[in-house]
N, C-alpha and C positions, 0 to 999 in steps of 0.2 A: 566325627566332628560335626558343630551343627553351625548350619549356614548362618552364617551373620551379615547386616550390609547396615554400613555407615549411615546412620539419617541424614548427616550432612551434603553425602551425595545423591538420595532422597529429595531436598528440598530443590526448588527453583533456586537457579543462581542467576537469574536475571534482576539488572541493578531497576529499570525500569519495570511498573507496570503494565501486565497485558489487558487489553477489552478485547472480549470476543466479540468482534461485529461485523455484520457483514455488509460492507458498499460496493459498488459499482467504483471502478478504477481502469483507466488509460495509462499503458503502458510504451516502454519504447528503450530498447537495448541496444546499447554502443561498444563495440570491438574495434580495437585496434586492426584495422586494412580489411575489415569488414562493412556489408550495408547493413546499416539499421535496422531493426525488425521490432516491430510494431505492434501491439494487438488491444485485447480489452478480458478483463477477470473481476474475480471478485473477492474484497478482503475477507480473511476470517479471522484477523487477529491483528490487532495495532495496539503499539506504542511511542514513545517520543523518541525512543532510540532505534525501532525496528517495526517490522508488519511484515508478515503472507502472507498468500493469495492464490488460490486457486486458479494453476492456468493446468492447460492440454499437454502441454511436451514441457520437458524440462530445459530451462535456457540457462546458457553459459555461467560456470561458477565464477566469481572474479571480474565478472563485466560492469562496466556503469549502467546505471538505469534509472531513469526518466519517467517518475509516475506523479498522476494527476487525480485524486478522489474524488467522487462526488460527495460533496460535505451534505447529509441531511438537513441544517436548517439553513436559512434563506437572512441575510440581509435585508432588515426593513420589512421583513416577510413577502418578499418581492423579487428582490434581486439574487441565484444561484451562488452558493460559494464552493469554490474549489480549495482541497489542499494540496500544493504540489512541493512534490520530493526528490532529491535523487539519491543514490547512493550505490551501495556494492551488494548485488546478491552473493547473499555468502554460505548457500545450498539451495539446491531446485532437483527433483525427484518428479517422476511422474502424480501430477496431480497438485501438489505442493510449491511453492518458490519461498524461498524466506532472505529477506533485503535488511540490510544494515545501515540507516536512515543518516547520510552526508546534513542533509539539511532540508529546511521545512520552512513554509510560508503559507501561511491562505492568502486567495485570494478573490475577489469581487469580482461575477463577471456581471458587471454594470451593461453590456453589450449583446444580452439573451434578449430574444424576440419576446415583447409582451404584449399580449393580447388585450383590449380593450374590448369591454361591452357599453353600445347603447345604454342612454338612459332615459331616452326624450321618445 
């Protein structure tokens, strides 16, 4: 008998689309009667409904979590923008995390150190 497999379970079943991209992200994981735990990774894949990230050890399936990206371009070309998230990691494996996006905001940090040069 010869193997057969469904294309339909073949294709992506993701309602959103993925970008593979890689930024810089702050992180921060909350457990029930637990302290917080903290760190910094880097995205390889977002979307409006989800994103993961390369971290070192695998954290809690099921936990809330508290992330901040560094957005590539700049307000005003000036000022840094963050997008911050939270939601539920809903699988983390060595190397890997992948978070199920509660909600989403950028934001302006109007409040970065800017440097000013002379002109006189």
């Amino acid at each position: 008998m010869a193997d057969f497999v469904r294309p339909d379970l073949l294709a992506d079943r993701r309602i959103n689309r993925r970008y593979e991209i890689t930024l810089p992200l702050h992180y921060r994981v909350s457990e029930r009667k637990m302290v917080p735990r903290s760190g910094s990774a880097t995205t390889c894949d977002l979307s409006s409904g989800g994103l993961s990230f390369v971290t070192r050890k695998p954290l809690p399936v099921g936990a809330h979590i508290e992330l901040i990206v560094d957005w590539p371009s700049k307000y005003g070309d000036l000022y840094p923008i963050d997008l911050m998230m939270t939601g539920l990691i809903v699988r983390s494996t060595e190397g890997k995390t992948a978070v199920r996006i509660g909600s989403r905001r950028f934001r302006v940090n109007s409040a970065a150190e800017i440097t000013y040069q002379a002109t006189a």
